[in-house]
C-alpha angles and dihedrals in degrees: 000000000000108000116226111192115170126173111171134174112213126184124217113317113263089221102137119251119267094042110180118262124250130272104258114194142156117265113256097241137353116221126181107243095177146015119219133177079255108042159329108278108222131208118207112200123194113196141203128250110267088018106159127181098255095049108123094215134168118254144205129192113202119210106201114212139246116129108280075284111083135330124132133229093255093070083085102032089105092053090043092053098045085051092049093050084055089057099272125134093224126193145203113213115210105201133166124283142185090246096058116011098033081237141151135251075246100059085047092056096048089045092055084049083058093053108045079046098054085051092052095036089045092039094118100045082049101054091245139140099236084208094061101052114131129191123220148168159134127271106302083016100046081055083061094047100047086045096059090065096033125030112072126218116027082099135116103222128189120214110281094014113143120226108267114247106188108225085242142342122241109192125184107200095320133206090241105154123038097181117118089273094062138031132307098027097125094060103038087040112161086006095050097108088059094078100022108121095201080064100059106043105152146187091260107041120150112262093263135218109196123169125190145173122238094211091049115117107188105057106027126217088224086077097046090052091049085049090050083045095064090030082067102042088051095054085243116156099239123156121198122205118189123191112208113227100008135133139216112301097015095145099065120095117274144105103020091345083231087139098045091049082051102049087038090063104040091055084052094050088052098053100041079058086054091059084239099117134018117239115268125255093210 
């Protein structure tokens, strides 16, 4: 398999000021994916126009961040809706967190498995290809969604049920490594390279879009170039964005939007490669 290693520094974006900002719409139609001691685990889907039952339509589930600790499911509405209207299913994963549920980074993993699950073992009834799901996600939420496709066990299998393998992995600044070089170290502690996605590159890891941004300190660069790095020598497809001066969460809407609308497109860019989407007329 062709290797696609791509490691680029970008200075701040050129989008003019005043960018417009992003659609921001209800999901279509919230459905429970899992019941837990705390609480019901909810799935927002946001459709596309002319969606039916038997599509056979790609599909993407966004984790929001926080760290493990709080976040809610409208941080990636605007995403999810942008995707929809490109012919995705999108969806917005609720999960457990410290905050409200008095739960683990490992209740939060095992709670993204069920998800993705829920989606694949749903596909037909979704109108989605099983085979073009991708997993994506911010920060705490872009380690949910890199562990989905990477960490094994934390899943409720049924008998016969394959591993899931996402089509592809789409990270905003990720929590990638929780070593002690990196971010969560202090709560996993002795079991932290359990659910450390650095830690459990395979031969069969989903082809990667990870951005970043060179001034964030919490979750360091340094991680997501050692992850690239195994990613290569794996002959894993990963592609590395670096944006030169920014900070954690850049990629959320706010200010001139100018880093949303970026990130935006590059994730764009890199699924449309894919074949997963087709490029926008807009």
């Amino acid at each position: 398999m062709r290797m696609l290693l791509a490691i680029s520094l970008l200075a701040p974006c050129s989008i003019a000021l005043g960018a417009p900002k992003p659609e921001v719409r209800k999901p279509d139609e919230v459905v429970t994916y899992r019941k837990t001691e705390q609480a019901e685990l909810k799935l927002e889907i946001f459709r596309p126009a002319g969606w039916k039952y038997d599509d056979e339509r790609p599909a993407i589930v966004f984790f929001f961040g926080g760290g493990w600790v709080g976040g809610s499911t409208t941080q990636f509405h605007p995403q999810a809706a942008r995707l929809a209207a490109l012919g995705m299913v999108a969806y917005c994963a609720d999960y457990r967190v410290r905050s409200r549920h008095k739960t683990s980074p490992f209740e939060a993993v095992a709670d993204a498995k069920a998800a993705v699950r829920w989606i694949w073992r749903n596909a037909e009834s979704q109108g989605v290809d099983r085979k073009r799901i991708v997993s994506a996600g911010g920060s705490a939420g872009g380690h949910l969604a890199a562990c989905c496709g990477l960490v094994p066990g934390h899943d409720e299998l049924r008998e016969g049920e394959p591993t899931f393998i996402p089509a592809a992995m789409v990270l905003f600044n990720p929590v990638i490594d929780t070593s002690r070089k990196g971010y969560g170290h202090e709560r996993l502690k002795e079991r932290y390279r359990e659910i450390s996605p650095v830690e459990h590159v395979h031969d069969r890891a989903a082809p990667t879009l990870i951005m970043v941004g060179s001034a964030d300190t919490t979750t360091p660069v340094a991680g997501d170039q050692l992850f690239a790095d195994r990613m290569q020598k794996r002959k894993r497809p990963c592609r590395l964005i670096i944006s030169e001066g920014q900070k954690h969460g850049f990629f959320n809407p706010r200010g001139d939007n100018k880093n949303y609308w970026a990130t935006l497109a590059s994730m764009e860019e890199f699924l449309v490669g894919r074949g997963l989407i087709v490029p926008a007329r807009d």
